[in-house]
C-alpha positions as CSV (number, residue, x, y, z in Angstrom):
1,X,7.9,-0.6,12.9
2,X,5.2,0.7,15.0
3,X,7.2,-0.9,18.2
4,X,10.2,1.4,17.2
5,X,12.0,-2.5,15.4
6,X,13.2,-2.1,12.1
7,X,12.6,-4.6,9.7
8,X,12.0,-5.4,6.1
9,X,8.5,-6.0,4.6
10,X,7.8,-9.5,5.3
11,X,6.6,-12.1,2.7
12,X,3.4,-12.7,2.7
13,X,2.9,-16.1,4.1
14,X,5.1,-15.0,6.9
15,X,2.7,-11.6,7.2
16,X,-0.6,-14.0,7.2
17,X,0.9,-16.3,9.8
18,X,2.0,-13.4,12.4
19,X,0.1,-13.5,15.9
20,X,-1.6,-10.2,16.3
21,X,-2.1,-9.5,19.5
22,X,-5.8,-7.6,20.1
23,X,-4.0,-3.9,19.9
24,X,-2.0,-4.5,16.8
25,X,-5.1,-6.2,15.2
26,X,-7.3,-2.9,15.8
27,X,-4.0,-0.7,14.2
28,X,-3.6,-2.5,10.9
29,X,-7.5,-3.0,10.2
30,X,-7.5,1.2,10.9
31,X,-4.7,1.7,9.3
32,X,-6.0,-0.5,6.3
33,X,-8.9,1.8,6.0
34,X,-7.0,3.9,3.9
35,X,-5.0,1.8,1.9
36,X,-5.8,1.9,-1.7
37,X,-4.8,-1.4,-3.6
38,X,-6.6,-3.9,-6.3
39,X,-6.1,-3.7,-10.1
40,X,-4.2,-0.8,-12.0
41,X,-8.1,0.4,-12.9
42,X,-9.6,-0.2,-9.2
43,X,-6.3,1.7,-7.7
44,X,-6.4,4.6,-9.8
45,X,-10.1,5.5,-8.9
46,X,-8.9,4.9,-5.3
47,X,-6.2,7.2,-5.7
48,X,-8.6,9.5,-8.0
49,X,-11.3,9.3,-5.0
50,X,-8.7,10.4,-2.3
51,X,-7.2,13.0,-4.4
52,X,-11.1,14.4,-4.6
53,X,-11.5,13.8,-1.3
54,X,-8.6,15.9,0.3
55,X,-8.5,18.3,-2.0
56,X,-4.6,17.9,-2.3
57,X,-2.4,18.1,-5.5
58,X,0.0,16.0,-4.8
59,X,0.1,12.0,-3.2
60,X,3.0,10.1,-2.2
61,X,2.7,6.4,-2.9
62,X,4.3,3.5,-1.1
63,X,3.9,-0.4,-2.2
64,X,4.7,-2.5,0.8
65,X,5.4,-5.8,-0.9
66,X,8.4,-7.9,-0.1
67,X,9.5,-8.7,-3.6
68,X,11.8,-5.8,-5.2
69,X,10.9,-6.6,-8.5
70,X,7.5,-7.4,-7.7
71,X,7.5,-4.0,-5.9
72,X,8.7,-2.8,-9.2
73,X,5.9,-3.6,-11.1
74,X,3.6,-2.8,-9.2
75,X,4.9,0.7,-9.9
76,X,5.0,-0.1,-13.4
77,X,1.5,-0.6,-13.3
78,X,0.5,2.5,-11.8
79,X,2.4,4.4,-13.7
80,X,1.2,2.6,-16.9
81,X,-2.7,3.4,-15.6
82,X,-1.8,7.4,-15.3
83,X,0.3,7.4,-18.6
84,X,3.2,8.5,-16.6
85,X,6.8,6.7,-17.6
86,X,8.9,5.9,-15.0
C-alpha cells in the first residue's frame, strides 16, 4: 500500500517471507513502534497508555490479519476486554 498497489493483507508466512528492501525495512519497524498488539489484557493497557498519552477521547482500531474470522475475533476479544458488545 505504501507504493500506491492495492492488495489484501497477506498471510503470515507469505508476510515473514517478503524481501524488504533496506527503506521498507526502516518504514514497518517505525511504523511498528506504534502498534499495540499481545493478549486482550496486554492490548488494552496499550490502548489505555496511548489514550493517556494523547490525551484523545476517541481511537480507531484496525487488526491487519488475513483471516476474516480470525480478524473477527480478534475484535471479539477486545471488545470482550472493555466490556463493550459488538
Amino acid at each position: 500500500m505504501r507504493r500506491g498497489e492495492q492488495s489484501a493483507v497477506p498471510a503470515a508466512d507469505s508476510a515473514e517471507q517478503y524481501p524488504y528492501t533496506p527503506r521498507e525495512q526502516e518504514f514497518v519497524d517505525g511504523w511498528l513502534g506504534g502498534v499495540v498488539y499481545g493478549t486482550p489484557g496486554t492490548v488494552r493497557t496499550g490502548l489505555t497508555d496511548l489514550q493517556k498519552h494523547t490525551g484523545t477521547d476517541e481511537l480507531m482500531l484496525t487488526t491487519l490479519i488475513h483471516d476474516f474470522g480470525t480478524r473477527e475475533r480478534s475484535y471479539a476479544l477486545l471488545a470482550e476486554e472493555f466490556g463493550l458488545s459488538l
